[in-house]
C-alpha positions as CSV (number, residue, x, y, z in Angstrom):
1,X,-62.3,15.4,92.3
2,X,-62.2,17.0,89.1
3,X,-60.9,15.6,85.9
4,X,-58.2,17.0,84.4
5,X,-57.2,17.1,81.0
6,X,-54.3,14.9,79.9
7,X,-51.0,16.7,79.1
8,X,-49.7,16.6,75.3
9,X,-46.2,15.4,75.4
10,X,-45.6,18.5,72.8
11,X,-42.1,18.9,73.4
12,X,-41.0,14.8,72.9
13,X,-43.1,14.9,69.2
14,X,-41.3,18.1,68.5
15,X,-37.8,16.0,69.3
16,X,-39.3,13.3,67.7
17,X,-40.2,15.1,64.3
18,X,-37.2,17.3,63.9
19,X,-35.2,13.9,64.3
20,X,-37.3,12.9,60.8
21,X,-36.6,16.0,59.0
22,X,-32.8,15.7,60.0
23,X,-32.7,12.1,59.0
24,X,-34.8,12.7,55.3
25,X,-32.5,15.6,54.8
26,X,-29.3,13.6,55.0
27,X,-31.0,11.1,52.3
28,X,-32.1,13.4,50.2
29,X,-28.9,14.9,49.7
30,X,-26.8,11.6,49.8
31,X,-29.2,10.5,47.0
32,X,-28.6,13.6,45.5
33,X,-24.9,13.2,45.2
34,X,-25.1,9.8,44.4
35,X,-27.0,10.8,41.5
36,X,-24.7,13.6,40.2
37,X,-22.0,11.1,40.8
38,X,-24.0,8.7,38.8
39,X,-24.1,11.6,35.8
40,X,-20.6,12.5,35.5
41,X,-19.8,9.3,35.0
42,X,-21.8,8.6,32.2
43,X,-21.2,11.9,30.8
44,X,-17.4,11.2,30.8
45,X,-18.0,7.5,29.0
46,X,-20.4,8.1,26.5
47,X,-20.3,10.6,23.5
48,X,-22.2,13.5,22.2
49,X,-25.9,13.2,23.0
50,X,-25.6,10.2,24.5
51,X,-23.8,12.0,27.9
52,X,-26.4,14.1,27.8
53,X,-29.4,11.8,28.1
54,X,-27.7,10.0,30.7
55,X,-27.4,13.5,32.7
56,X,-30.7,14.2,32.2
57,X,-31.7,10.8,33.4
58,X,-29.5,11.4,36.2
59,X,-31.7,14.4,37.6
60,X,-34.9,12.8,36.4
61,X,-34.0,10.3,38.7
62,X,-32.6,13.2,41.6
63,X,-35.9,14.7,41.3
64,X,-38.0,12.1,41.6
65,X,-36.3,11.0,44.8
66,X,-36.3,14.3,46.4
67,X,-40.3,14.4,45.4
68,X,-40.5,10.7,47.2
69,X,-38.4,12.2,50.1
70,X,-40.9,15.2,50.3
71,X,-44.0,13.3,50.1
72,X,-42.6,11.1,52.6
73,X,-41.8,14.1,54.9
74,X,-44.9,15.3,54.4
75,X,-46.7,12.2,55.7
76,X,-44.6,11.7,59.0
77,X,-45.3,15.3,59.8
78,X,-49.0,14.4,59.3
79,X,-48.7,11.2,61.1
80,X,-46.9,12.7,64.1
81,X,-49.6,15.3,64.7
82,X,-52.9,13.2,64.6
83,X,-51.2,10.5,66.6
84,X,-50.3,11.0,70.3
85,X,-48.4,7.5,70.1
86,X,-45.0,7.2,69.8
87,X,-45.3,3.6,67.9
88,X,-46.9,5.7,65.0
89,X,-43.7,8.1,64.7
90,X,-41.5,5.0,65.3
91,X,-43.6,2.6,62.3
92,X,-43.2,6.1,60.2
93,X,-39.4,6.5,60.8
94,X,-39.2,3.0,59.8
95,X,-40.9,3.1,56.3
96,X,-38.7,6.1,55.9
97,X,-35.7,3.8,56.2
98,X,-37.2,1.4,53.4
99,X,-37.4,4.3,51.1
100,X,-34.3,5.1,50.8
101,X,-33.2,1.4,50.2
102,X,-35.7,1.3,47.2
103,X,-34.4,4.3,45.7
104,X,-30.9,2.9,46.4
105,X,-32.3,0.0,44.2
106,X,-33.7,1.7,41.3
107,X,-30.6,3.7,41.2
108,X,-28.5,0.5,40.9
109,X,-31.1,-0.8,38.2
110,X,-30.3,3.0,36.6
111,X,-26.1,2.6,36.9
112,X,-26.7,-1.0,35.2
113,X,-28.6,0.4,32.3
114,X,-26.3,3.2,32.0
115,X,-23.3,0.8,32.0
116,X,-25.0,-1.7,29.6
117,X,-25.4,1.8,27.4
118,X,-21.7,2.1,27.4
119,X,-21.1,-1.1,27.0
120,X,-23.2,-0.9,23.8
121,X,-21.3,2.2,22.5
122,X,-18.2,0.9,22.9
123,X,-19.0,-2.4,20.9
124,X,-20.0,0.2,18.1
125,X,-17.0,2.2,18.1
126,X,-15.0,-1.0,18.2
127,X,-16.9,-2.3,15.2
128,X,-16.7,1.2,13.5
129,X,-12.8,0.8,14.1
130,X,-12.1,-2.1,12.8
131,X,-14.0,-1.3,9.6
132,X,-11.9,1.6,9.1
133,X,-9.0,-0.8,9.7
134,X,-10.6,-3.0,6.5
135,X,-10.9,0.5,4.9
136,X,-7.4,0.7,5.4
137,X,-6.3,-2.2,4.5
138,X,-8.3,-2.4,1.4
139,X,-6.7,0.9,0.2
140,X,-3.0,-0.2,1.3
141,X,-3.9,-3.3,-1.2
142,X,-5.3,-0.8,-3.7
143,X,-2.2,1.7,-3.4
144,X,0.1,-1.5,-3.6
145,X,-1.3,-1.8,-8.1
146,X,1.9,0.4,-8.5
147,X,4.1,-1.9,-7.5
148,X,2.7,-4.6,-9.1
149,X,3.4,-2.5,-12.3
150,X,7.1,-2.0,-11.4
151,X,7.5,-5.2,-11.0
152,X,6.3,-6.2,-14.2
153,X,8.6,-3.5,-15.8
154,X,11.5,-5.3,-14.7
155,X,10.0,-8.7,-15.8
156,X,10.0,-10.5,-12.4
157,X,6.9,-11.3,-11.9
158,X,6.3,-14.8,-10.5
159,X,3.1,-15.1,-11.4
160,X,3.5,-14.9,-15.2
161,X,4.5,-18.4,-17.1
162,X,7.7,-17.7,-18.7
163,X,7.9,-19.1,-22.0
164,X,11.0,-18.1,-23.0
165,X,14.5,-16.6,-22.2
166,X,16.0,-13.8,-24.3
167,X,20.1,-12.7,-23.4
168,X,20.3,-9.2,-24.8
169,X,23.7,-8.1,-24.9
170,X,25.0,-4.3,-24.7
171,X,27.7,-4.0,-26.8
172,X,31.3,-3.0,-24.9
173,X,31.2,-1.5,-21.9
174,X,34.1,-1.0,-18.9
175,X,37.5,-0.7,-20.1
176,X,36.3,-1.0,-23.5
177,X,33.9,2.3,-24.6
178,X,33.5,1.3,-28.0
179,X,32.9,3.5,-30.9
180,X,33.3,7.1,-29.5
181,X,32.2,10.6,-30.9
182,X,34.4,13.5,-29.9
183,X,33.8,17.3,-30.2
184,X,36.2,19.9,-32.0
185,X,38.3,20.4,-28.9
186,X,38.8,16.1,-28.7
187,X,36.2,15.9,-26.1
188,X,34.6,12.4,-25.9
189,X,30.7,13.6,-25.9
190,X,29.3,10.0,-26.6
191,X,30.5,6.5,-26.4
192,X,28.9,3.3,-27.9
193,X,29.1,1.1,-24.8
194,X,26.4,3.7,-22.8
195,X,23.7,4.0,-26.1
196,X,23.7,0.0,-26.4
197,X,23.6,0.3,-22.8
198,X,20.8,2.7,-22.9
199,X,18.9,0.4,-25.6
200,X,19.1,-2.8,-23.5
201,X,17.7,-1.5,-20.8
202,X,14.9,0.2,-23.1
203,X,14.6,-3.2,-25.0
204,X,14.0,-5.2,-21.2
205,X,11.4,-2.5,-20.0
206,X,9.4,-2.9,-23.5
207,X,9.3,-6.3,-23.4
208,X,8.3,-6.6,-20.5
209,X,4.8,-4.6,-21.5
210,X,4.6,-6.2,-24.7
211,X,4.7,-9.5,-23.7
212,X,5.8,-10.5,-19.8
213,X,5.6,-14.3,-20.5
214,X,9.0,-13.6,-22.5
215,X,11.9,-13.1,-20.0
216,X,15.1,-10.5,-21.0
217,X,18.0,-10.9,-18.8
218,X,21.0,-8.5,-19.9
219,X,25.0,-9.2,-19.9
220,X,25.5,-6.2,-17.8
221,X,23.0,-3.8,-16.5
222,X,25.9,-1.1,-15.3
223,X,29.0,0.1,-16.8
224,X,31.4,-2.7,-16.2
225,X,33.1,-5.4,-18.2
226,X,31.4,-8.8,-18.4
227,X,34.9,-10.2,-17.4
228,X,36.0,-8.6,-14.3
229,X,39.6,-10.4,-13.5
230,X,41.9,-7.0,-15.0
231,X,45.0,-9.2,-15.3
232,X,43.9,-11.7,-17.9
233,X,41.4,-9.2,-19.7
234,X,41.4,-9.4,-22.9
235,X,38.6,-9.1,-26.0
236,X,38.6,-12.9,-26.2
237,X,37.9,-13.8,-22.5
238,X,35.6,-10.7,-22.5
239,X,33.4,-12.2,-25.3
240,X,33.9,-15.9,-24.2
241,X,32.4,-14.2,-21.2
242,X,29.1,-13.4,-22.9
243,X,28.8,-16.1,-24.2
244,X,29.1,-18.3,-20.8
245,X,26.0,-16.2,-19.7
246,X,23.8,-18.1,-22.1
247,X,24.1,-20.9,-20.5
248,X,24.0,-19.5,-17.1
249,X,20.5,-17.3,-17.8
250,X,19.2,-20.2,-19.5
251,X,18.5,-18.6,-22.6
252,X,16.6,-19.6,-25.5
253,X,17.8,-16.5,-27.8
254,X,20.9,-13.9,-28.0
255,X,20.6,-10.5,-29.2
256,X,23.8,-8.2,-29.1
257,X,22.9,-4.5,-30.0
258,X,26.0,-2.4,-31.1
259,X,26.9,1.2,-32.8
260,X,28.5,1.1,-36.5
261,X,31.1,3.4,-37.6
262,X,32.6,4.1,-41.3
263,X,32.7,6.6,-43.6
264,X,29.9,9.4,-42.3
265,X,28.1,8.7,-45.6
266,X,27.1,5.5,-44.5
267,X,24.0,4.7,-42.6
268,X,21.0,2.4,-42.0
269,X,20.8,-0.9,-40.1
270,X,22.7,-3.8,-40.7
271,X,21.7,-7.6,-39.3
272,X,24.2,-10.5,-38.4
273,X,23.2,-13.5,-37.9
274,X,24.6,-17.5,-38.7
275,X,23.5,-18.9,-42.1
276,X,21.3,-22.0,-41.1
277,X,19.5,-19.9,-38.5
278,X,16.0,-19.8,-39.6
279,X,14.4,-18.6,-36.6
280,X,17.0,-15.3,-37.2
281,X,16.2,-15.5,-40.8
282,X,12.8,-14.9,-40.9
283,X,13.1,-12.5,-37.4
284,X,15.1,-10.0,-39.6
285,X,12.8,-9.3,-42.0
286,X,9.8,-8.6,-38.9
287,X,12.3,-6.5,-37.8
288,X,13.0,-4.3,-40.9
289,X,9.3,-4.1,-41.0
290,X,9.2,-2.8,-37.6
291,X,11.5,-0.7,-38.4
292,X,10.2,0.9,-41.3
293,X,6.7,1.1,-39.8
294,X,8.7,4.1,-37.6
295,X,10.8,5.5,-40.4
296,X,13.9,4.8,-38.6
297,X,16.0,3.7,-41.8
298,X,15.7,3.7,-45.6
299,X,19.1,1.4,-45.7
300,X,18.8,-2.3,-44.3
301,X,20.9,-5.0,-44.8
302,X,21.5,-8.6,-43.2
303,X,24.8,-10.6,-43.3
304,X,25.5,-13.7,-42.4
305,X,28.7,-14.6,-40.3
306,X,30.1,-17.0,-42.9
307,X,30.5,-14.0,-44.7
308,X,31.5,-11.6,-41.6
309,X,32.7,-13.8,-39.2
310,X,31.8,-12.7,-35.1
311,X,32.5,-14.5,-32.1
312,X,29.0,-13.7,-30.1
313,X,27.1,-14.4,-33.5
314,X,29.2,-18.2,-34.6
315,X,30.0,-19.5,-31.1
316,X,26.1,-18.7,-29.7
317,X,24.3,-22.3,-28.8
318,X,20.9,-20.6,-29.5
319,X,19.0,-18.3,-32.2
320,X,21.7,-15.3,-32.4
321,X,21.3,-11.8,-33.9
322,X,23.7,-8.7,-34.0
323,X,22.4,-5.4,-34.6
324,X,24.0,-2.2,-35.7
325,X,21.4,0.1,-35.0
326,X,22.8,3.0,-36.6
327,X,25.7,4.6,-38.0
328,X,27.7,7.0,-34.8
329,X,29.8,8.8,-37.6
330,X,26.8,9.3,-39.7
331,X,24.7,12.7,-38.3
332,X,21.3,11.6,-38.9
333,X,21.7,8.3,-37.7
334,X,23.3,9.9,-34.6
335,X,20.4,12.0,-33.7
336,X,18.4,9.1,-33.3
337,X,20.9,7.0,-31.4
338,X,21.2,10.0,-28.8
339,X,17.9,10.6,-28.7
340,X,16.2,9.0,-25.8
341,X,12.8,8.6,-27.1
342,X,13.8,7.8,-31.0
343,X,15.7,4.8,-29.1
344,X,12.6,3.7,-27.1
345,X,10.3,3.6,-29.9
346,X,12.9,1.7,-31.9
347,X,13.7,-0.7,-28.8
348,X,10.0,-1.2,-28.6
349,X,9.4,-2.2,-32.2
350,X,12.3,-4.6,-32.0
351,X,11.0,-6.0,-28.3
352,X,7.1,-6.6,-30.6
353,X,9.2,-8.5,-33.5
354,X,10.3,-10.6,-31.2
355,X,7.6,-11.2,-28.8
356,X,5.7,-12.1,-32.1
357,X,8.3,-14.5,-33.7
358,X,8.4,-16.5,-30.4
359,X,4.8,-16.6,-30.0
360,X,4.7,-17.6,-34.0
361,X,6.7,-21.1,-33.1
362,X,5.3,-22.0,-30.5
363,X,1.9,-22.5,-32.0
């Protein structure tokens, strides 16, 4: 009997080997999306150059696994036609299923480092926010030095030691305007109650950068009477009202600035205070000095009120002066009486005698 040759089973490895290629096809492109999946989402997390690294990772990664795929491929094709065994195609579709589950793995390992990455970019930004929040912050303290300064202006500061209490006084004021200056037509164009008004507010804001330790509270700060029941007003409740505010602001000195008015010859300054007031005594003549030092008047003169008796002046419980700054019916002195920064300078030089006979006694 002759032999005959044994039959290749061609058509069952041709079944068998198109299964493999069906099978690696279907991983490689599931690993493929996975991949891309993997790359939008770090190129949607993570900024700039950083996204694209991770992208460029991403197919690194793709192409690697599609090379691992094909090499794989290319050995079960091998494998399938030197063997004529079907465990050989069966052992080789078997390793193929463990490939895929490594590359699974390192893509895991691959999403971890990416999201470790992010998580590292993010702690940056965070830190990078909140030192623009200190940035911030330290400017907001920075651009807060003007109100510091305000609030020195207006002598409130808490933090300065207050070493003494100065009432200053604007003359009139209300009901009562004062001295007044009319035009030809009878027109009031200036009252004394708003220039003292004007020069105590001056006087507050000068001492206050002279000398902030020294606190200047004022009798009125608006155009009103000090005494505000209309019934019963009259000049003597009005000043017995100033004088009550001594003892309410604590005060350690009264200063009442006022507007002469006489012949329009006359002019100059003229000083009121009581005769055994030494403190007052000796102030007076700082202040003419002050007030020479600016040229504001050739003509000085102090009085005491033994001689010119004043209510604000005899009844005060403290160190009293009354100054008559100027002459309204006098057109020189008027000038500088109108004229806001002549006023200043001479509220300023008065603020500086002061600031400099308190700080005098206290050594």
């Amino acid at each position: 009997m002759q032999d005959q040759k044994p039959v290749r089973k061609r058509k069952k490895k041709r079944r068998l080997r198109k299964r493999i290629r069906i099978f690696l096809w279907c991983m490689t492109g599931a690993l493929s999306l996975y991949t891309a999946n993997l790359g939008v989402k770090a190129f949607g997390t993570q900024p700039g150059s950083t996204a694209v690294q991770t992208v460029a990772k991403a197919e690194d990664m793709n192409s690697q696994t599609t090379s691992s795929a094909n090499k794989s491929k290319t050995q079960s094709d091998s494998s399938v036609v030197s063997s004529d065994d079907e465990s050989i195609s069966n052992s080789s579709m078997i390793q193929e299923d463990d490939q895929p589950e490594n590359t699974s793995q390192e893509s895991q390992n691959e999403e971890s480092q990416v999201e470790e990455s992010q998580s590292e970019e993010n702690s940056a930004d965070q830190n990078q926010a909140d030192a623009a929040t200190i940035g911030i912050n330290e400017a907001a303290i920075t651009d807060n030095e003007p109100i510091a300064q305000e609030s020195a202006s207006l002598n409130i500061d808490p933090q300065v030691e207050t070493i003494a209490t100065i009432l200053v006084d604007a003359g009139h004021g209300g009901i009562d305007p004062g001295m007044t200056v009319t035009d030809e037509n009878g027109n009031i164009i200036w009252t004394e109650k708003e220039i003292t008004l004007k020069a105590a507010q001056e006087f507050k804001e000068a001492m206050a950068m002279i000398n902030p330790s020294i606190r200047v509270e004022l009798t009125r700060d608006s155009d009103t009477s000090t005494y505000t029941d209309m019934n019963t007003y009259s000049d003597i409740n009005e000043l017995n009202t100033r004088m009550d505010k001594i003892n309410q602001t604590g005060a350690n000195y009264y200063l009442s600035l006022h507007c002469n008015s006489g012949n329009p010859s006359f002019s100059g300054v003229d000083l009121f205070i009581k005769p055994n007031d030494d403190f007052s005594s000796t102030l007076a003549q700082q202040v003419f000095s002050a007030f020479d030092a600016i040229g504001w008047s050739e003509s000085k003169q102090v009085t005491t009120v033994d001689q010119y008796p004043l209510h604000v002046v005899t009844l005060s419980p403290v160190p009293s002066m009354l100054v008559e700054m100027g002459y309204m019916t006098n057109e020189t002195d008027r000038a500088k009486l109108t004229d806001d920064q002549q006023r200043t300078t001479l509220m300023q030089q008065l603020a500086a005698a002061y600031s400099e006979m308190i700080l005098s006694q206290r050594q």
